[in-house]
C-alpha positions as CSV (number, residue, x, y, z in Angstrom):
1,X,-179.2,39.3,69.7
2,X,-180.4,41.5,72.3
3,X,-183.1,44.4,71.7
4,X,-183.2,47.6,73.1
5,X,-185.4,48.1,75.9
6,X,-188.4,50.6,76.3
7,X,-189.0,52.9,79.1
8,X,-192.5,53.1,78.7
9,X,-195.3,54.5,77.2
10,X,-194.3,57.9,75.9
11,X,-198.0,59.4,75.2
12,X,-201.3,58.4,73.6
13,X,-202.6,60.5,70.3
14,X,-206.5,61.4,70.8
15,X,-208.1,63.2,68.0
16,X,-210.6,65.6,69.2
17,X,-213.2,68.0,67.4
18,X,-211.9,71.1,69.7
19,X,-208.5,71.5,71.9
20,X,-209.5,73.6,74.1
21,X,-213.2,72.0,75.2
22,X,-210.9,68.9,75.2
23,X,-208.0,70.5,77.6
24,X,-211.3,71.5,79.9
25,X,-212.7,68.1,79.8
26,X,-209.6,66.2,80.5
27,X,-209.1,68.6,83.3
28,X,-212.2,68.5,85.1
29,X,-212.8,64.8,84.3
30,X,-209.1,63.2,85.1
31,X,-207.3,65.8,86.4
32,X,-204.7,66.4,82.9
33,X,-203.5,69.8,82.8
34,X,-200.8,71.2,79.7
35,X,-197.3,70.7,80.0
36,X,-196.0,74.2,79.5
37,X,-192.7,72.5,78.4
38,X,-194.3,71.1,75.2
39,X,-196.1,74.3,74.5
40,X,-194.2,75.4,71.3
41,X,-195.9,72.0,69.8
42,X,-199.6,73.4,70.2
43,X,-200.2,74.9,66.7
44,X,-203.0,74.0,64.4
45,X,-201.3,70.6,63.2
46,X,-199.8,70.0,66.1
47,X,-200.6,68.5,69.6
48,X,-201.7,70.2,72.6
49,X,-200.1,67.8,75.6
50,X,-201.9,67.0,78.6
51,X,-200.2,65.3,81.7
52,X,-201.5,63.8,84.8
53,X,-200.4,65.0,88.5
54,X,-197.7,63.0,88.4
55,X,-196.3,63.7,85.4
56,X,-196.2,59.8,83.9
57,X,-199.1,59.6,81.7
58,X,-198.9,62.2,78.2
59,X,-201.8,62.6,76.1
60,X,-201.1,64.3,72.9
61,X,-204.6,66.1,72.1
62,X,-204.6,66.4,67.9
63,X,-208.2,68.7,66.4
64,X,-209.2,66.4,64.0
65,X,-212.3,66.6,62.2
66,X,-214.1,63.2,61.5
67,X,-214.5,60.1,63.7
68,X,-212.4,59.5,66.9
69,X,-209.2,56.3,66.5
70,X,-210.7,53.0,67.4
71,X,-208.3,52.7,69.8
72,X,-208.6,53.2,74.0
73,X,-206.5,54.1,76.7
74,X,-206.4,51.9,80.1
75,X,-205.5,53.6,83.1
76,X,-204.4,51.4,85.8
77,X,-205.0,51.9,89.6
78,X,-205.5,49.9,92.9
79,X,-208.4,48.5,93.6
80,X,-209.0,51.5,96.7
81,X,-208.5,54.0,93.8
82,X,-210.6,52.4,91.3
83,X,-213.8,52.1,93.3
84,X,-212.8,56.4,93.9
85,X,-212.4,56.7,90.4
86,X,-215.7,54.9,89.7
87,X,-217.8,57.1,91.6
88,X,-216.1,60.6,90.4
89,X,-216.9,59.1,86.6
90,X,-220.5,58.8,87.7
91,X,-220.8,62.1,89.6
92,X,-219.3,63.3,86.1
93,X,-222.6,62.0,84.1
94,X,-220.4,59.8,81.8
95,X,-222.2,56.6,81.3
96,X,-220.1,53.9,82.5
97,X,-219.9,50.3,81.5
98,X,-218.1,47.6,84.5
99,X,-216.8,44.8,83.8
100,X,-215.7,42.1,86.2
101,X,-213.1,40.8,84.0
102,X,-212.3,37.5,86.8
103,X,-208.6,38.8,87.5
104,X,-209.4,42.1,86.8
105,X,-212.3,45.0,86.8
106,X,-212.8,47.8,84.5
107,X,-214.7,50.8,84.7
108,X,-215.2,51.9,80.5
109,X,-216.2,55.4,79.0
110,X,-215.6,57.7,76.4
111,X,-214.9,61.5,75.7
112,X,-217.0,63.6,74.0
113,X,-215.6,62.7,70.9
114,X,-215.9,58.5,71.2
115,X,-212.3,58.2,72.2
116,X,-212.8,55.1,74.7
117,X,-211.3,55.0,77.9
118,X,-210.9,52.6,80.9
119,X,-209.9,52.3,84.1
120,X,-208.4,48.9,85.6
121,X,-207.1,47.5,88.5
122,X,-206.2,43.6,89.1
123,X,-207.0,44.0,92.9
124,X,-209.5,42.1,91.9
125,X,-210.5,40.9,95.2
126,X,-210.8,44.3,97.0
127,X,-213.4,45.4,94.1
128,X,-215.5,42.2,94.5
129,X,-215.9,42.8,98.1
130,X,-217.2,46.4,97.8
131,X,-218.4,47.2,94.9
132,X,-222.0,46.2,95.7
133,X,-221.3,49.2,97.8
134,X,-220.3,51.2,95.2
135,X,-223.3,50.4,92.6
């Protein structure tokens, strides 16, 4: 029996203690802005949704009170990308944690509200070369 095949990731839930410091953070930090189609859904139970510039990554932003999920989104990028995305997280002020993962690097941090975050790339070899650079 066959199964039905997925498109992709839909969206991510983050629970946040304020939507709309969390709609400025995500903006200023990795470029998310609201998706004015979705805007009927942004009530006090509902989710505020924040897209990227390209439209392909959905976060659904929930005001929670309490502890953030356990959970993390990974970003993915190339490895020109990730060493660009490295030093806008620093210039930021977000303490960063990087990880040389052998096939991979990461670049880890977390929003306001401890919702963990990372950004990957499995150019592996580019990073290594420069990222004493980059330090």
């Amino acid at each position: 029996m066959t199964k039905p095949r997925l498109a992709g990731i839909d969206h991510a839930h983050l629970n946040v203690g304020s939507k709309d410091e969390a709609r400025r953070w995500y903006q200023d930090v990795l470029g998310f802005a609201p998706v004015e189609s979705l805007k009927a859904w942004d009530t006090p139970n509902g989710p505020m949704t924040l897209e990227d510039a390209s439209g392909r990554i959905h976060l659904a932003i929930f005001e929670k009170p309490g502890p953030a999920n356990e959970s993390s989104i990974a970003f993915g990028t190339d490895g020109a990308n990730f060493l660009e995305w490295k030093s806008h997280l620093q210039r930021k002020g977000l303490e960063l944690r990087l990880a040389d993962h052998e096939l991979a690097y990461s670049v880890y941090f977390s929003d306001p509200w401890g919702n963990y975050h990372e950004v990957t790339t499995y150019d592996r070899d580019f990073v290594a070369e420069r990222i004493d650079a980059w330090r």
